[in-house]
C-alpha positions as CSV (number, residue, x, y, z in Angstrom):
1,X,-3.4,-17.2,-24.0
2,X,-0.1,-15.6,-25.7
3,X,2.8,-16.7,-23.0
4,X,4.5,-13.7,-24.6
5,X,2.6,-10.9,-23.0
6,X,3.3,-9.7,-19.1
7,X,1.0,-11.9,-17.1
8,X,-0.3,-9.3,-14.1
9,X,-2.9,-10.1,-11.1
10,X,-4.4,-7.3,-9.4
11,X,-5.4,-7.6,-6.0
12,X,-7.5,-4.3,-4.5
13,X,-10.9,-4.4,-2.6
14,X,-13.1,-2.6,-5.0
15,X,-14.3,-4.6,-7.9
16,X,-15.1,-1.4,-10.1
17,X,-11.8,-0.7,-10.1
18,X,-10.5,-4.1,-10.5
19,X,-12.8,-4.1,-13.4
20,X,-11.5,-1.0,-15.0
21,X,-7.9,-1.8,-14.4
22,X,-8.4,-5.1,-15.9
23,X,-9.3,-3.8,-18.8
24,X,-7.0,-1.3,-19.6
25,X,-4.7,-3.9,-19.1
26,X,-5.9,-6.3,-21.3
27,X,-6.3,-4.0,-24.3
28,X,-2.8,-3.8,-23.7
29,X,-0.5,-5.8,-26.7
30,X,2.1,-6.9,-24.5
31,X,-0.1,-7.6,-21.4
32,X,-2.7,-9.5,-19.5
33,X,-4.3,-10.2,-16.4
34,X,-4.4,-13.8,-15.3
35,X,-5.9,-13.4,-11.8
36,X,-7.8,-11.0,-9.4
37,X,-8.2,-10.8,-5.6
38,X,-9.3,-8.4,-3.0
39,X,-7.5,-9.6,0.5
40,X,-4.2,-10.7,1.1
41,X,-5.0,-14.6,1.9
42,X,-6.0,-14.8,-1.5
43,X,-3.5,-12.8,-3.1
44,X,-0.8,-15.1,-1.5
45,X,-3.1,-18.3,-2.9
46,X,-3.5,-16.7,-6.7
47,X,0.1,-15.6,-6.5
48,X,1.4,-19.1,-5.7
49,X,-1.1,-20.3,-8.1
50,X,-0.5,-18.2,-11.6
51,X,2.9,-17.3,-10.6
52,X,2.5,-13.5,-12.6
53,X,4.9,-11.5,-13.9
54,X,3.9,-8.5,-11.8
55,X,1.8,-8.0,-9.1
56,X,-0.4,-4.8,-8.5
57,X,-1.6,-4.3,-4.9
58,X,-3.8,-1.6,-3.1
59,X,-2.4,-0.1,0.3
60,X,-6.1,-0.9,1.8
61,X,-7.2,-3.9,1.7
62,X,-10.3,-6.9,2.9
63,X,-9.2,-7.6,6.1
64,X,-5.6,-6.4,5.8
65,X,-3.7,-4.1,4.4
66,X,-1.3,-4.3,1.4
67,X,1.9,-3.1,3.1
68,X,1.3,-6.3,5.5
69,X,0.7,-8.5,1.7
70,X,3.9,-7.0,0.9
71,X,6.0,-8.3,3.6
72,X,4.4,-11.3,3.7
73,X,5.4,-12.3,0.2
74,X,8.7,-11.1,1.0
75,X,8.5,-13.5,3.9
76,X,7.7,-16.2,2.0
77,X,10.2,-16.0,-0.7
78,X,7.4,-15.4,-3.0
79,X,9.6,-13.8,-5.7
80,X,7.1,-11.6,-8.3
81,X,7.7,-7.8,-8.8
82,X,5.3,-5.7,-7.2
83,X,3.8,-1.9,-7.7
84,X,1.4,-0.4,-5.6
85,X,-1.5,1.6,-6.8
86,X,-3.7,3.6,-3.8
87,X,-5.3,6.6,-3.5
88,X,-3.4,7.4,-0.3
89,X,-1.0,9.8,0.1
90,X,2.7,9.5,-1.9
91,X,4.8,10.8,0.6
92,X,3.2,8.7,3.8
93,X,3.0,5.3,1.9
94,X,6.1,5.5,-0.7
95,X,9.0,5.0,1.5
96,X,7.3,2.8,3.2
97,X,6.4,-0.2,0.9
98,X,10.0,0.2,-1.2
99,X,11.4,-0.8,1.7
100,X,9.4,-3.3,2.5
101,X,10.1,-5.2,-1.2
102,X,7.5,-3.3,-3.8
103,X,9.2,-1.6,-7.4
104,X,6.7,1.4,-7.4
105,X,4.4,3.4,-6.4
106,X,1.4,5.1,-8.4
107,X,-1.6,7.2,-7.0
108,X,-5.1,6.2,-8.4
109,X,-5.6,9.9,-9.5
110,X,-2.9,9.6,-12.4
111,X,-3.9,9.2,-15.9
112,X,-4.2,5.5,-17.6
113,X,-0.9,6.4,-19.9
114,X,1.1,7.1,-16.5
115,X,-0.3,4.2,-14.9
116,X,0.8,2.1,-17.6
117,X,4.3,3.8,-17.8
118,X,4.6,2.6,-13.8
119,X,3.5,-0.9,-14.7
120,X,6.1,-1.5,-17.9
121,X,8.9,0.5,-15.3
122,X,8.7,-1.9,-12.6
123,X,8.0,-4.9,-14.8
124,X,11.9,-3.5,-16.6
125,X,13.2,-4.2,-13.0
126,X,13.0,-0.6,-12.5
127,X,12.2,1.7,-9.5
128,X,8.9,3.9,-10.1
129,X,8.3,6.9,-8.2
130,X,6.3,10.2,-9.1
131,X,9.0,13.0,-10.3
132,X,7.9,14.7,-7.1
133,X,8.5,11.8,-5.2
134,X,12.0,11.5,-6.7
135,X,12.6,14.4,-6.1
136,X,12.2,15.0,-2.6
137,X,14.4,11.4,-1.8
138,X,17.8,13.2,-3.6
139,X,16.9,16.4,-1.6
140,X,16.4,14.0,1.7
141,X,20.0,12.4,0.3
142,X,22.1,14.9,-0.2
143,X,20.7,17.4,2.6
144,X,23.5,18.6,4.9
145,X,22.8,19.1,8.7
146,X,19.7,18.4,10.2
147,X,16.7,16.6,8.6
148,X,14.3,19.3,8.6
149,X,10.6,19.0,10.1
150,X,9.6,15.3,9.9
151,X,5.5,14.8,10.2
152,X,4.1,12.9,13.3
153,X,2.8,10.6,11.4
154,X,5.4,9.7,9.6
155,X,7.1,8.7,13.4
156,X,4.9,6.3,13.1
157,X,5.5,2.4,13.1
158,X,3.6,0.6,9.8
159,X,1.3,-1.5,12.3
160,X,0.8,1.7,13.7
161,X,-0.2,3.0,11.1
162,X,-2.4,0.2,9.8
163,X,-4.0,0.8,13.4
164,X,-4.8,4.9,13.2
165,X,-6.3,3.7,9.8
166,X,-8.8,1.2,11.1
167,X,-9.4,3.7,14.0
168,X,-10.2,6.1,11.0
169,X,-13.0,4.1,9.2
170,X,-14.8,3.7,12.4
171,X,-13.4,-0.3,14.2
172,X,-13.5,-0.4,17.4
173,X,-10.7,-2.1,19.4
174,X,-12.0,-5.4,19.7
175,X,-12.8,-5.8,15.8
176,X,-8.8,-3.8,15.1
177,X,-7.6,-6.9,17.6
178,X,-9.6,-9.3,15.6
179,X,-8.3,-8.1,11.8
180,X,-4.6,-8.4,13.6
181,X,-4.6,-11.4,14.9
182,X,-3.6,-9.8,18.3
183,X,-4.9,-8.9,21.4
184,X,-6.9,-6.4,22.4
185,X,-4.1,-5.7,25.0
186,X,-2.0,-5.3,22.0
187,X,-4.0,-2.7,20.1
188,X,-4.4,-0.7,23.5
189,X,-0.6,-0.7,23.4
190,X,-0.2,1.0,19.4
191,X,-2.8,3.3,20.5
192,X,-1.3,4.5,23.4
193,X,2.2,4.9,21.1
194,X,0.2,6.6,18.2
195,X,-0.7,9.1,20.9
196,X,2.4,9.3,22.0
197,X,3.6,10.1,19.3
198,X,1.3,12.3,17.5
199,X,0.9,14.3,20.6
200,X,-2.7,13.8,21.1
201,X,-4.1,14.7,24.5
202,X,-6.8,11.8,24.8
203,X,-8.4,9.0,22.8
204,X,-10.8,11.5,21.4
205,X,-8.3,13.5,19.8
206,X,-7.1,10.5,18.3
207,X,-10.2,9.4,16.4
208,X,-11.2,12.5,15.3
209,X,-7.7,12.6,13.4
210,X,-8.2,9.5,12.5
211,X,-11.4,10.0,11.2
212,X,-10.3,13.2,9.7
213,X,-7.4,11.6,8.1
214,X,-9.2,8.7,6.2
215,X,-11.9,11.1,4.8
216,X,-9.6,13.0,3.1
217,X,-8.5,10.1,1.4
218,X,-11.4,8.4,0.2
């Protein structure tokens, strides 16, 4: 292997992707992959293991979820530069896993050359954002007065989150306690603040958001 090139693992839970992302990065001069994964306990193991020069991690993941990955390398003092690629929506997930350590964030539905651009941005020890993205942060910054309309589900916690999401593809509380590592005491609780928060009337209401929501992702 040429130790000059970027060495990049990719951890995501579908393998086409992984495949196709592999690929275009390894036809890349200056990069390759030196590791895949598709669940956070592994990701930690082939991080510690190949110790890459970049890390590119999904939102949704086996058994976990990449914003959880995130803080855990952070944690751990694992220190590798991280971007996160995901279908899910910009403006929900962005803010979110910059502050929890990552260098960028990328949508799946941009083109390979834009995807690329993110990867050699945040491997420069630069910030990547959509220009829509960084946009609406200096509007957020220099806005004078009040904040302006914020989204209910943006008043939400990232466990929360994490939670309304596994509600969404169909777990039921026992299996959401399970994935945690909590009890099912605990996962009563978030639901009862999602609610809250979100204004839903009944646990109904709740899943059929939730249900709603993750579709429209997919």
């Amino acid at each position: 292997m040429n130790y000059d090139k970027a060495r990049l693992v990719v951890i995501d839970d579908h393998p086409l992707f992984r495949e196709r992302l592999c690929q275009l990065i390894n036809s890349e001069p200056d990069m390759a992959i030196c590791g895949q994964a598709e669940s956070a306990q592994e990701a930690v193991r082939l991080i510690r293991e190949t110790s890459p020069s970049l890390a590119i991690v999904d939102i949704t993941l086996k058994a976990s979820s990449g914003l959880e990955l995130i803080k855990s390398i952070k944690a751990l003092s694992i220190r590798v530069p991280i971007l996160v690629l995901s279908m899910h929506d910009e403006s929900l997930y962005a803010e979110r896993v910059l502050r929890a350590g990552a260098g960028g964030y990328i949508t799946k539905s941009q083109d390979a050359t834009e995807v690329l651009l993110a990867i050699r941005t945040v491997l420069n020890g630069k910030v990547y954002l959509s220009a829509e993205m960084t946009s609406g942060f200096l509007k957020g910054l220099t806005a004078t007065g009040t904040k302006g309309s914020v989204r209910p589900i943006d008043r939400l916690t990232d466990r929360e989150l994490q939670v309304l999401e596994l509600i969404g593809r169909g777990r039921a509380t026992k299996d959401i306690a399970q994935l945690l590592s909590v009890g099912v005491a605990t996962v009563d609780t978030y639901r009862a603040r999602i609610k809250e928060k979100m204004n839903f009337r009944n646990a109904m209401e709740l899943r059929h958001f939730a249900i709603r929501w993750v579709s429209e992702r997919e």
